[in-house]
Structures are given as structure tokens and as C-alpha cells.
C-alpha positions in Angstrom: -6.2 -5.3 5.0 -4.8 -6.8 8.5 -6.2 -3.5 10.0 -9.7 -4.4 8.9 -8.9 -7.8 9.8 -8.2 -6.6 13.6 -11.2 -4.4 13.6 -13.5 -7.5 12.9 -11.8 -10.0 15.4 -12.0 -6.9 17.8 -16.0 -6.6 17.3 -16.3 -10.7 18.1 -15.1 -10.6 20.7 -16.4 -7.7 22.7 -20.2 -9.2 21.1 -19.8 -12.6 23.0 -18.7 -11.1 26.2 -21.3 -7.9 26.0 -24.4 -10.3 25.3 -24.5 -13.9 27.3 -26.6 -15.2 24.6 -23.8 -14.8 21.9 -21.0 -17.0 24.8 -21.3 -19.8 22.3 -20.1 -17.5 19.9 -16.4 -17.5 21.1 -16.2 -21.3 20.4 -16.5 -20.2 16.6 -13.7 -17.2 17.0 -10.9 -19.1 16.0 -12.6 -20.6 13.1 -13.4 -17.3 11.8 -9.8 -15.8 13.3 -8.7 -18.4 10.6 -10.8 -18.1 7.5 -10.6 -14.4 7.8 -7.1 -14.5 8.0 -6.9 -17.2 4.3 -9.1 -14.7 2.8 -6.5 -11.8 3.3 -3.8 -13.6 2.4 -5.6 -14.9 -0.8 -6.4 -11.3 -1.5 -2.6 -9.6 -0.7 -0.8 -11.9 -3.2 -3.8 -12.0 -5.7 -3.0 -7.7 -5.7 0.9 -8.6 -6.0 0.7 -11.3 -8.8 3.5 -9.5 -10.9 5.2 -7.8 -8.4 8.4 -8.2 -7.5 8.1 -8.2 -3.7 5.4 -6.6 -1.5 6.5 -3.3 -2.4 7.5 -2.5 1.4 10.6 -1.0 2.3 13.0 -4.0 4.2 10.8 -6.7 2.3 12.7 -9.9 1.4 13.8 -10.0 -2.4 12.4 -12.1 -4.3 14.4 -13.6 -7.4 12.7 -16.0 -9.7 13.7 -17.7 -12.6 11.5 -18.0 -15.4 11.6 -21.2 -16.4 9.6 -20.6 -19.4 11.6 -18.4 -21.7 13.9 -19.8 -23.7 16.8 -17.2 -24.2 17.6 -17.6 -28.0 20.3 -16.3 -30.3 20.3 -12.8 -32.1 22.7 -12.0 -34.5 24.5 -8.5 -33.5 27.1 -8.2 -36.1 28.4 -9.2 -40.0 30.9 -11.1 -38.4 28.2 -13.5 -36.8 28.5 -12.6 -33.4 25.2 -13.7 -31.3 23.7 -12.8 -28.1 21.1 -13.6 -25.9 18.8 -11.0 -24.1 18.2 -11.9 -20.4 14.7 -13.1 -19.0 13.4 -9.6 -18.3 14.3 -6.0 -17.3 16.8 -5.0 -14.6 15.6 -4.1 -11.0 17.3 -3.2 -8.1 15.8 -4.0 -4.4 16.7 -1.2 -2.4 17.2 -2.7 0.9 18.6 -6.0 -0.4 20.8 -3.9 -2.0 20.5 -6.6 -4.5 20.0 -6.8 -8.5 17.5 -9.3 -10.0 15.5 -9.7 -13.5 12.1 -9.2 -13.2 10.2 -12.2 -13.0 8.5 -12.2 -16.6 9.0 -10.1 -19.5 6.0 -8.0 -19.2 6.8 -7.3 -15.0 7.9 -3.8 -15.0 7.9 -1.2 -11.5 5.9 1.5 -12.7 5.3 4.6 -10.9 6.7 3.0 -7.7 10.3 4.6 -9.3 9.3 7.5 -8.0 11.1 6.4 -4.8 14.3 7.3 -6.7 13.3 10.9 -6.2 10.5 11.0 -3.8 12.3 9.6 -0.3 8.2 9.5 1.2 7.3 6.6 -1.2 7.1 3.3 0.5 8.5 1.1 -2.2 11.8 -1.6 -2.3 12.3 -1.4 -5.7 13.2 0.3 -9.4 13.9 -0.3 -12.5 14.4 2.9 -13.9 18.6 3.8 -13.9 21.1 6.8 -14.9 23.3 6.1 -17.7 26.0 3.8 -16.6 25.3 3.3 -13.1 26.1 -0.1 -12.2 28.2 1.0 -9.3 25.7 3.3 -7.8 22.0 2.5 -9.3 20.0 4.6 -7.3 22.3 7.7 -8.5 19.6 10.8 -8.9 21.8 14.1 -10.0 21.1 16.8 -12.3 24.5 17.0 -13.7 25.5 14.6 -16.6 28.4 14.8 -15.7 27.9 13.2 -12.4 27.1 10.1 -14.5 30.8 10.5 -16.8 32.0 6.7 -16.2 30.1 3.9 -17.7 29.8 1.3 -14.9 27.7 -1.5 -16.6 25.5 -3.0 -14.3 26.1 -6.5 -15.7 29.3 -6.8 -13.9 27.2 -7.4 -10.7 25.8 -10.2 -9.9 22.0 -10.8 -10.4 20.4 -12.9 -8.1 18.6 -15.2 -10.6 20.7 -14.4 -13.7 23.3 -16.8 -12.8 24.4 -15.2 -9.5 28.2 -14.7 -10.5 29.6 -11.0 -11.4 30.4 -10.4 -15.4 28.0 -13.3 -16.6 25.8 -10.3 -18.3 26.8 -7.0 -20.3 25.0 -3.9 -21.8 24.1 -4.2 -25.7 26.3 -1.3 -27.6 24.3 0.9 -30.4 25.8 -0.9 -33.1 24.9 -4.3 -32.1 20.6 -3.1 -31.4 21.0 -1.0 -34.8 22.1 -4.6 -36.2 19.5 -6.5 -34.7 16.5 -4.4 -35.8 17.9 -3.2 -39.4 20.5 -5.3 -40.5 20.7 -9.4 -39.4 18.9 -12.0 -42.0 15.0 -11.0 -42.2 15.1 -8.1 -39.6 12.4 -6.8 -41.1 10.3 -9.8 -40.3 11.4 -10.4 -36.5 10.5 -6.9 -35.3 6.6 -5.6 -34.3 4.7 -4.7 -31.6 2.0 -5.8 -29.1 0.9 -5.8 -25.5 0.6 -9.1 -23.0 -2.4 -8.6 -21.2 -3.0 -4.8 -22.6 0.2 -3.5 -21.6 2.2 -2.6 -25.1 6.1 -2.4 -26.1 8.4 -4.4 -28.8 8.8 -7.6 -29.7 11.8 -9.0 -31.6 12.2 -12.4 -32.5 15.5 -14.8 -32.8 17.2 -15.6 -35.7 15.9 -19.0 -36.1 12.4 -18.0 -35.3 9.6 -20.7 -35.7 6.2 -19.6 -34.7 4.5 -21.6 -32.1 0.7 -23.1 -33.0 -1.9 -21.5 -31.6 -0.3 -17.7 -32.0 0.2 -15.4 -34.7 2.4 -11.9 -35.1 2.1 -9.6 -37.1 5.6 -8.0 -38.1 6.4 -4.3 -38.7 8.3 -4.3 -42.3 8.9 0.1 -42.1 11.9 0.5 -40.0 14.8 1.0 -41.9 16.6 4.4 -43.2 14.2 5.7 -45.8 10.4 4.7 -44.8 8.5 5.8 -42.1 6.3 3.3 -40.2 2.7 2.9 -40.7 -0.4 0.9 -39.3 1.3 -0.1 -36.1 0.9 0.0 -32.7 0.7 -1.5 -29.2 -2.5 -3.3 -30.6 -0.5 -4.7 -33.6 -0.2 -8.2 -31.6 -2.4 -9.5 -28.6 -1.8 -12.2 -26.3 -2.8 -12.6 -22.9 0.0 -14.5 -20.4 -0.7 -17.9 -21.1 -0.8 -17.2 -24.7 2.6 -15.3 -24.4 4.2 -18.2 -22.7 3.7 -20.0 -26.4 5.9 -16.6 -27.5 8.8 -17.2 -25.0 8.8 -20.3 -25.2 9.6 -20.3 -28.5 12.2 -17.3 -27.5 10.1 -14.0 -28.3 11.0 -11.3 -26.3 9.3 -8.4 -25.2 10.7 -5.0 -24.0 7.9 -3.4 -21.9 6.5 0.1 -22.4 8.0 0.9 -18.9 8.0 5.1 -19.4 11.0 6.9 -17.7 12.5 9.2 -15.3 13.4 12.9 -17.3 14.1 16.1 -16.5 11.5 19.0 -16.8 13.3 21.5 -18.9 10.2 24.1 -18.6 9.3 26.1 -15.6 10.2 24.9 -12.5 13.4 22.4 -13.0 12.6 19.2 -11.8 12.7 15.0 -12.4 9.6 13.9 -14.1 8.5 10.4 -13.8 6.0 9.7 -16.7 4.7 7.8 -20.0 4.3 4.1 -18.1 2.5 2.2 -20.2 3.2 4.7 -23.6 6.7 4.1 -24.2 10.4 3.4 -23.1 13.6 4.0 -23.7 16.7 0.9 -22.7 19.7 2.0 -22.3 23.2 0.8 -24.4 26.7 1.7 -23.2 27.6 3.9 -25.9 28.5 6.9 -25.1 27.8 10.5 -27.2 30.0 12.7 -26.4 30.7 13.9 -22.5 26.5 14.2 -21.5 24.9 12.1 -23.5 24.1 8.4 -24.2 22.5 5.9 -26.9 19.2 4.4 -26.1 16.8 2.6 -27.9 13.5 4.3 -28.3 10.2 2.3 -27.6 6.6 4.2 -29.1 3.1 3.4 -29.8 2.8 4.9 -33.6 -0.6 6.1 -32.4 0.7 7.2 -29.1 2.3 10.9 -28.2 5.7 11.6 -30.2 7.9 12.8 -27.3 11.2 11.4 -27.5 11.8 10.6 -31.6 13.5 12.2 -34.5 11.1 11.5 -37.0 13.4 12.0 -39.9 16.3 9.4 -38.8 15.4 5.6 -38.6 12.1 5.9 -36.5 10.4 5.5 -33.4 12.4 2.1 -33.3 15.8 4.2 -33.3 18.9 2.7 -32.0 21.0 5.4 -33.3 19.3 8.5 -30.9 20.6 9.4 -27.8 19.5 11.8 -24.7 21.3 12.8 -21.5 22.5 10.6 -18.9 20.9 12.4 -16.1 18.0 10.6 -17.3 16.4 7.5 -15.9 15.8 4.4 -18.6 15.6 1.2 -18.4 17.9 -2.1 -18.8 17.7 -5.3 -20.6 21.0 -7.2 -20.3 22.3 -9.9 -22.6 25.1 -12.3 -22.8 27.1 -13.5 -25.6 25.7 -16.4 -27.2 27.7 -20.1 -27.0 
């Protein structure tokens, strides 16, 4: 943009000094200089609404809060333990060297994690991570066991998450398996939708009152002996001012972000893929020595790729897959 922004300032200039009948043009050059210059700036953050910094390699780091969503108890256990889920995914600015949450619940990276494997891609930030790597979050190895110890990335601090190390922790299996299939009307806190097109799960506090002027639809099939049926990322539509009715309230919504995996077929190699069809969030339990739990995120009417069919369903908390691959985070804290 500032390129074709020189470009025109160049052509002004040389016109009122080529032709003596344009002079009084140059009067007018700083005008233009100057409206040229709003309309590019209107234009570069209009493109990087949702972003969380320009993209650029050495950019500044942008943390905001969300003051919006209002972080509202789960229950995670029969003995009434509660949590709260943090105000969006888990991103890492790679110059910073920083940790933030994204912005809003529906920000996620996107193919710009490619920079995790790709050193020629001009971005500052991911949000994809190995199993466990809070110490090291741009870790990219082949080898589980390079990603052995559990390092929980919530013992960092997080720029707009408080800004203190150990305020945040990783959800265990047990405690997501409670949330979706066992706590007081799971059934009815648990569906899915997409915030301005772009699908993935919803889950709903404990205490969950619906807002006026919204509805939800929730997805009654998850639990160990029905399969779902008649959902999908279309299940529930709200655009972003609509959604802020959600949050508000203390919906939350765990993007369809896709995932870094490796390509077991032919040539051996990270894929980056499935933005926008599914997900898969990490939890710190481990499964044996190379794998990990996750929770798996699917459109029913999308591609199956990651999900046992047979056990839970695409909703599964109780699945896991290798740590070499590349999910992403949503912290949470215990409740007060």
C-alpha cells in the first residue's frame, strides 16, 4: 500500500514541475500527501481488524483485554470443583517472545502458523503448539519424544491474562470429559455455530441464562452410546455484535482453528491444514510416552479425519494423538 502511495506522490510531483501550467498544483500536494496517506491507514487496519498485530516480523505485540466476556464458572468434577476458561486461545508473538490471549474468541492465526515450519513466512505470531511446550513454544521436531516433559504454558505469564506466571493452567481429560458429559444439564450447554461464518464449539456455564435477542440451539447426542445427528457449524449463527450478547452472558467459543500434523504418506513432512473445518485443544494428560489427550473439534457435515466414531464422538475428550503434533490452547483458572 505505502509503495503505491509513493508511486502517486512521485507522479505529482514530477507533473507540476514538467508542465508550468500544473505549478499551482504543488500548493495542493500536501493536501493530497495527507488524504492519501488517511485513506491507507483506514485501509491497513480495516484488513487487520482481528489480527493480532500487523503480522510483520519485529511488530509490537499487541495485548488486549476483552472487556466484554464474562469468564463464568464450569463445573469440572463430582466434587464441585469449578473453572473458568480464559478470554480466547493462546498465541505466542515470536519476536516479543511474549504470550497473550487472542483478542476475542473467534481471533485465531490461521495459515500464518506456517511460520513454525516455513522460516520464509513473514509472520510474528502462532497459535498452533507441541504437546506440553510451555518452555519452548515454537518447538517443531519429529520425535515425540522430543516433547516427553509437560511444561504447561500457563505457568508463563500472559500479557493480558493477568500478567503474573501460574495465574492459568491446562484443563486435564477428566475435567473436559466432565464438562461436556457429566456436570448438571451437559447435554444442554454444549452445541455448535460460527461468529461471522467461521464454525467451532460452544459450551455454556453452569448457571447459564440466555441473553434476549439470541437463541442456541443445543446438541443433546454426545454421550457414550448415541451418535450425533443434525449438527453442524451452521447449528447457531451470530454475527460479532450478536456474539457479544453470548459472552456477555459467559458463552464460550473454541474456534475451528485446524492444526499442524504430520504427513504419514509419501514424502514425510508437517502438514498445516483443516482452518476453518476443525480443531483439536490440547489437555495435559499424558498417554503413554508419545502421545497426549486432546479435545476434538468437527463439523458433523465436514470431513472425518481425526475421530473414533465408535467412542464418545466428534466431541471426544477421551482421544489422544502424538505430541509431535501442533494444536491449539485454551487455558483456564480455578474458579473463586
Amino acid at each position: 500500500m505505502f509503495q503505491i502511495f509513493v508511486v502517486i506522490l512521485q507522479r505529482e510531483i514530477k507533473l507540476a514541475k514538467v508542465n508550468p501550467l500544473l505549478t499551482h498544483k504543488t500548493n495542493n500536494i500536501m493536501k493530497k500527501v495527507y488524504f492519501l496517506l488517511a485513506a491507507v491507514v483506514i485501509a491497513f487496519a480495516a484488513c487487520n481488524e482481528n489480527s493480532p498485530s500487523s503480522g510483520k516480523k519485529g511488530s509490537d505485540v499487541k495485548a488486549v483485554v476483552n472487556e466484554n466476556y464474562v469468564a463464568k464458572p464450569f463445573t469440572v468434577n463430582a466434587q464441585g470443583g469449578k473453572i473458568v476458561f480464559s478470554q480466547g486461545n493462546l498465541q505466542y508473538n515470536l519476536s516479543g517472545k511474549a504470550f497473550v490471549f487472542a483478542a476475542h474468541q473467534y481471533d485465531i492465526v490461521g495459515n500464518d502458523n506456517k511460520a513454525l515450519i516455513d522460516a520464509s513466512v513473514e509472520t510474528d505470531w502462532i497459535d498452533f503448539f507441541g504437546y506440553g511446550t510451555g518452555d519452548a513454544p515454537t518447538k517443531i521436531s519429529s520425535e515425540n519424544s522430543d516433547y516427553a516433559m509437560f511444561n504447561d504454558w500457563g505457568e508463563n505469564k500472559i500479557l493480558n491474562g493477568g500478567n503474573a506466571a501460574n495465574v492459568w493452567r491446562t484443563i486435564n481429560r477428566d475435567e473436559f470429559h466432565y464438562i461436556l458429559c457429566s456436570r448438571a444439564n451437559c447435554e444442554k450447554l454444549r452445541g455448535f455455530g460460527n461468529i461471522q461464518s467461521f464454525g467451532g464449539m460452544i459450551l455454556l456455564p453452569d448457571n447459564w441464562v440466555k441473553p434476549d435477542g439470541v437463541d442456541f440451539l443445543y446438541d443433546g447426542y454426545l454421550n457414550d452410546q448415541e451418535q450425533p445427528q443434525n449438527t453442524n457449524f451452521n447449528t447457531n449463527s451470530y454475527t460479532k455484535e450478536s456474539w457479544k450478547l453470548m459472552e456477555a452472558a459467559g458463552a464460550v467459543f473454541f474456534p475451528a482453528a485446524g492444526h499442524i500434523s504430520w504427513q504419514h504418506l509419501g514424502l514425510q513432512h508437517f502438514y498445516l491444514g483443516q482452518v476453518g473445518e476443525n480443531a483439536a485443544y490440547w489437555t495435559s494428560t499424558p498417554e503413554g510416552g508419545t502421545s497426549a489427550y486432546r479435545v476434538a473439534i468437527d463439523d458433523y457435515m465436514g470431513k472425518d479425519y481425526y475421530y473414533d466414531w465408535s467412542h464418545l464422538s466428534y466431541l471426544s475428550s477421551k482421544r489422544y494423538d502424538e505430541r509431535r503434533y501442533h494444536f491449539c490452547v485454551r487455558l483456564v483458572k480455578d474458579a473463586e
